[in-house]
C-alpha positions as CSV (number, residue, x, y, z in Angstrom):
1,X,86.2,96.7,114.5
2,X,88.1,93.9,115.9
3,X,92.6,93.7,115.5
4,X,92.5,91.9,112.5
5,X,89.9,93.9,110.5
6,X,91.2,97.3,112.0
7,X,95.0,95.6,110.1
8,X,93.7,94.5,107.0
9,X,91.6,97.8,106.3
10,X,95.3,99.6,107.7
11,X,97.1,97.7,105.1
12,X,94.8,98.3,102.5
13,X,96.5,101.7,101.7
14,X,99.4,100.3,101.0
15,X,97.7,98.9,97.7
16,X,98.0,102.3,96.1
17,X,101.4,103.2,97.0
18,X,105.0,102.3,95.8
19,X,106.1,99.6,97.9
20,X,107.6,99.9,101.2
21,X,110.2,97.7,103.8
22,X,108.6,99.2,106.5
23,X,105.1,100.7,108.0
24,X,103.8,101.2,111.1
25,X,100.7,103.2,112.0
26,X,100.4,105.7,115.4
27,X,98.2,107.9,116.9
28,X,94.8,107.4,118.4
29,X,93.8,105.5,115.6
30,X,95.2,102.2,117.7
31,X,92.9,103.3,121.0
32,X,89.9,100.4,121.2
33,X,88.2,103.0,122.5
34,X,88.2,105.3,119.2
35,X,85.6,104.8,117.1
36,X,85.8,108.7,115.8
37,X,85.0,107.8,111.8
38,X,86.9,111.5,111.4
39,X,91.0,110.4,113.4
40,X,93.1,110.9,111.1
41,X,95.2,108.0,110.3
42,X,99.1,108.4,110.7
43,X,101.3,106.1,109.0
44,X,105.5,105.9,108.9
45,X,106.6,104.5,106.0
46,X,110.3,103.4,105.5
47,X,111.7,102.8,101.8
48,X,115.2,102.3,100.9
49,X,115.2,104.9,98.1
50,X,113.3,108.2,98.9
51,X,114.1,110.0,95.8
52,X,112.8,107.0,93.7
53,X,109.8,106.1,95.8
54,X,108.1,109.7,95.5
55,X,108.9,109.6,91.7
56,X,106.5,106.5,91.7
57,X,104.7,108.2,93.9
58,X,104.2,111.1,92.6
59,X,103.0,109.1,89.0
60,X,100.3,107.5,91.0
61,X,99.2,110.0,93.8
62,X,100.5,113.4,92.3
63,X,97.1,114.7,94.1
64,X,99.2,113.9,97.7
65,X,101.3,116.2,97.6
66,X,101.7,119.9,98.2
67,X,101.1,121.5,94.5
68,X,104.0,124.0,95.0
69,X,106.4,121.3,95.5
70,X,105.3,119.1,92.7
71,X,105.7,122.0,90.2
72,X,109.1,123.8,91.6
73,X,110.8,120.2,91.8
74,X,109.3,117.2,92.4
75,X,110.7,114.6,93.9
76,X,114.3,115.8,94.1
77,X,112.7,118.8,95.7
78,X,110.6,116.8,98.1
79,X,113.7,114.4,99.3
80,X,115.9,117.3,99.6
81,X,113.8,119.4,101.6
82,X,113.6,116.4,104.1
83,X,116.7,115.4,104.3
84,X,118.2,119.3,104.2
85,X,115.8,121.5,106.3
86,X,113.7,118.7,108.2
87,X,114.2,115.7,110.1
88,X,115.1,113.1,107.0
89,X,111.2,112.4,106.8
90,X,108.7,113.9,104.5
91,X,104.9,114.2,104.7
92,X,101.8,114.1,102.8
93,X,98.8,115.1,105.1
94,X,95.5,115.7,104.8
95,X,95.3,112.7,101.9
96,X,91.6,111.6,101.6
97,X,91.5,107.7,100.6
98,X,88.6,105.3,101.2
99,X,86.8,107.9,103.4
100,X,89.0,108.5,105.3
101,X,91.8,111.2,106.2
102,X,95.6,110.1,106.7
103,X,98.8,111.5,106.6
104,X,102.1,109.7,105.7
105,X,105.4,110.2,106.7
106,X,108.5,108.8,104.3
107,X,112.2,107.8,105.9
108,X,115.0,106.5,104.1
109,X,115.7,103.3,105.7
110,X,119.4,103.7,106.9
111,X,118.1,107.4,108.4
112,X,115.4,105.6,110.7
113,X,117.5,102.9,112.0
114,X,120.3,105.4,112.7
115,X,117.5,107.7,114.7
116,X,116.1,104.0,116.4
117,X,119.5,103.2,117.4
118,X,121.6,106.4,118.5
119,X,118.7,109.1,119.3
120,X,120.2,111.6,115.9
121,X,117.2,113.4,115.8
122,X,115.3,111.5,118.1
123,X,111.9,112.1,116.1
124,X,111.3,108.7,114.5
125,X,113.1,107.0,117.7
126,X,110.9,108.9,120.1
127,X,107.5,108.0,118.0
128,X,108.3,104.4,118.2
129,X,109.2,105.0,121.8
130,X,104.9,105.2,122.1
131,X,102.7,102.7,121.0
132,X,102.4,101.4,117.2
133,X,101.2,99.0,115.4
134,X,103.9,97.1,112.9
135,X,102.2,96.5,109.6
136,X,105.0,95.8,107.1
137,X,108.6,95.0,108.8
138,X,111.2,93.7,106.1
139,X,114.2,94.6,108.1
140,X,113.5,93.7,111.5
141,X,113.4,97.0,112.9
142,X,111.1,95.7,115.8
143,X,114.1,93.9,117.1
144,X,116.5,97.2,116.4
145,X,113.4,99.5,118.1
146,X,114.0,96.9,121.3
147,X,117.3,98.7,122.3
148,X,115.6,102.0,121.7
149,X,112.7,101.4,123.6
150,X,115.2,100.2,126.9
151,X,117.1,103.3,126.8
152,X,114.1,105.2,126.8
153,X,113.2,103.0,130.3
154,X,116.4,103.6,131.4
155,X,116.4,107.7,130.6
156,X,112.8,108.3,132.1
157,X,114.7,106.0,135.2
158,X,117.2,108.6,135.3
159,X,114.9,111.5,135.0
160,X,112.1,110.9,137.5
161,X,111.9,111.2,141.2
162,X,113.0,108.1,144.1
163,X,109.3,107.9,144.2
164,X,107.1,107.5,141.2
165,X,104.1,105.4,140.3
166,X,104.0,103.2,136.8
167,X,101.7,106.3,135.2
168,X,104.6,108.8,136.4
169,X,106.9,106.5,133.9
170,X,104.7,106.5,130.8
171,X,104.6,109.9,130.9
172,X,108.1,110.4,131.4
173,X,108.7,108.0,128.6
174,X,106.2,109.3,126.4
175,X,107.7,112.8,127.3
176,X,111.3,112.1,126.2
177,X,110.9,113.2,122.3
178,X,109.1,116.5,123.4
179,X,111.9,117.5,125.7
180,X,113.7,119.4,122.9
181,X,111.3,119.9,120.4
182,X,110.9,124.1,119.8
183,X,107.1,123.4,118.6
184,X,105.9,122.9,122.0
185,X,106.8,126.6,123.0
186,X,104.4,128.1,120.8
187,X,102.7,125.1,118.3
188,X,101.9,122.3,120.2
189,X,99.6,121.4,122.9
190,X,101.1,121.1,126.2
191,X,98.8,118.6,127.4
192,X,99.9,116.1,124.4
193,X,102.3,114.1,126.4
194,X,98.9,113.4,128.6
195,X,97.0,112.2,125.8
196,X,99.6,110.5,124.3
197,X,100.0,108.0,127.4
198,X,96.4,107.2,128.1
């Protein structure tokens, strides 16, 4: 599947969601390489009103989310649970669509270009440290992700050895939003920084 189909197929999912001011899409799904039918799909999705996007949401994809959450509180529940006890995003994985199998993530706006532009929780900043692929960009947050992706340059810079090769500083890029992340103790694969760079 060539750029352009691989985008239009991408953007396709949109079509049965609220509208958003910002989407990008991550993970091995963007590898020319990968042509595993069964990757799941991860999308970011930005929208200026969280609260109000899953109540839309939740009227047209109620079969998205997690059933406990839908019945305890809905919306309000699902917003506050992000923005109180996570990282200001909230997601919806494991969602079936069009054969396939995707997850979404949802930021406020405002919360994702304060993580792009001073590292807060360095989550969303350190995903778009890696590559993406920019499907919907109302706000410009390509040209705000620029001064994120330089410091990232100039940390792994700071952080690596006199000598390193180009691979070494990938790595140590790619590395950055895993340095203090507490799932990599016991959750996460170690060798994900590895796979994450090639």
């Amino acid at each position: 599947m060539d750029d352009e189909k691989r985008d239009h197929h991408l953007l396709s999912f949109l079509k049965v969601i609220p509208p958003v001011d910002f989407c990008c899409v991550y993970g091995s799904t963007l590898h020319s390489t990968n042509h595993d039918k069964s990757t799941m799909v991860d999308y970011i999705l930005g929208v200026s009103d969280p609260l109000q996007w899953h109540s839309e949401n939740l009227e047209m994809n109620r079969d998205h989310y997690a059933s406990w959450m839908v019945l305890l509180g809905g919306a309000k529940l699902i917003t506050g649970v992000a923005d109180n006890i996570g990282v200001g995003v909230h997601f919806n994985p494991y969602v079936t669509w069009n054969n396939k199998m995707l997850k979404y993530g949802v930021v406020r706006m405002h919360d994702l270009i304060q993580d792009i532009s001073n590292w807060e929780r360095l989550y969303l900043s350190g995903r778009l440290q890696k590559p993406v692929n920019v499907l919907v960009d109302n706000l410009d947050i390509r040209n705000v992700n620029s001064v994120n992706l330089r410091a990232a340059v100039s940390a792994a810079l700071l952080l690596l050895p006199p000598k390193f090769t180009e691979e070494d500083l990938y790595a140590k890029i790619c590395s950055l939003s895993y340095m203090g992340d507490v799932r990599m103790l016991f959750a996460e694969d170690r060798n994900k920084v590895k796979l994450k760079c090639i």
